[in-house]
C-alpha positions, 0 to 999 in steps of 0.5 A: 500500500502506498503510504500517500493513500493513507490519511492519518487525521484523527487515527490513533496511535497505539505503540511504537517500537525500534530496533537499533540493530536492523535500523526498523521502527514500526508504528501501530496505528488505527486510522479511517480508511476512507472519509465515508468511514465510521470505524478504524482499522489497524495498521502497522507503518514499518519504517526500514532503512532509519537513518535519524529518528526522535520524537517529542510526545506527551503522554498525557495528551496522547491518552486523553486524545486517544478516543478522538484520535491523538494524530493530527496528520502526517507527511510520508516521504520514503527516501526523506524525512516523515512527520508525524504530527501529534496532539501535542508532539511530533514524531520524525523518521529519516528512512529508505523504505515505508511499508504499510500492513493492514491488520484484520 
């Protein structure tokens, strides 16, 4: 799936993960997959190839805007930088690759 499809306004982040080693992070998220949608689905965003990765976030704002959704929007870029806009924090990945694997 190509990440420029996927709209990220009032999804939900869930959990986020890194390996160092394999230079990975993943993000779960939910996010409405089309406008008309009434119900989240879940997805892993697999970040490969990271280069540069940090995050400012408070956690307190992330839980209380959990419901609504904690995300505001994101930029993908595969090959640059992406951001994650938060509710009250950002997220930022330098990476090579983006992929995307819908839950069920």
């Amino acid at each position: 799936m190509n990440p420029e499809q996927i709209e990220l306004h009032d999804a939900r982040l869930r959990r986020m993960s890194y390996d160092y080693c394999a230079k990975r992070v993943l993000v779960e998220v939910e996010f409405f997959p089309s406008e008309d949608s009434s119900k989240r689905v879940a997805a892993e965003i697999d970040f490969e190839g990271v280069t540069h990765a940090s995050k400012i976030v408070d956690f307190e704002r992330l839980e209380s805007n959990f419901s609504a959704g904690n995300i505001n929007y994101w930029r993908p870029s595969e090959g640059g930088v992406t951001y994650i806009y938060l509710a009250d924090g950002c997220i930022q990945i330098s990476c090579r690759k983006i992929l995307i694997r819908l839950g069920e």
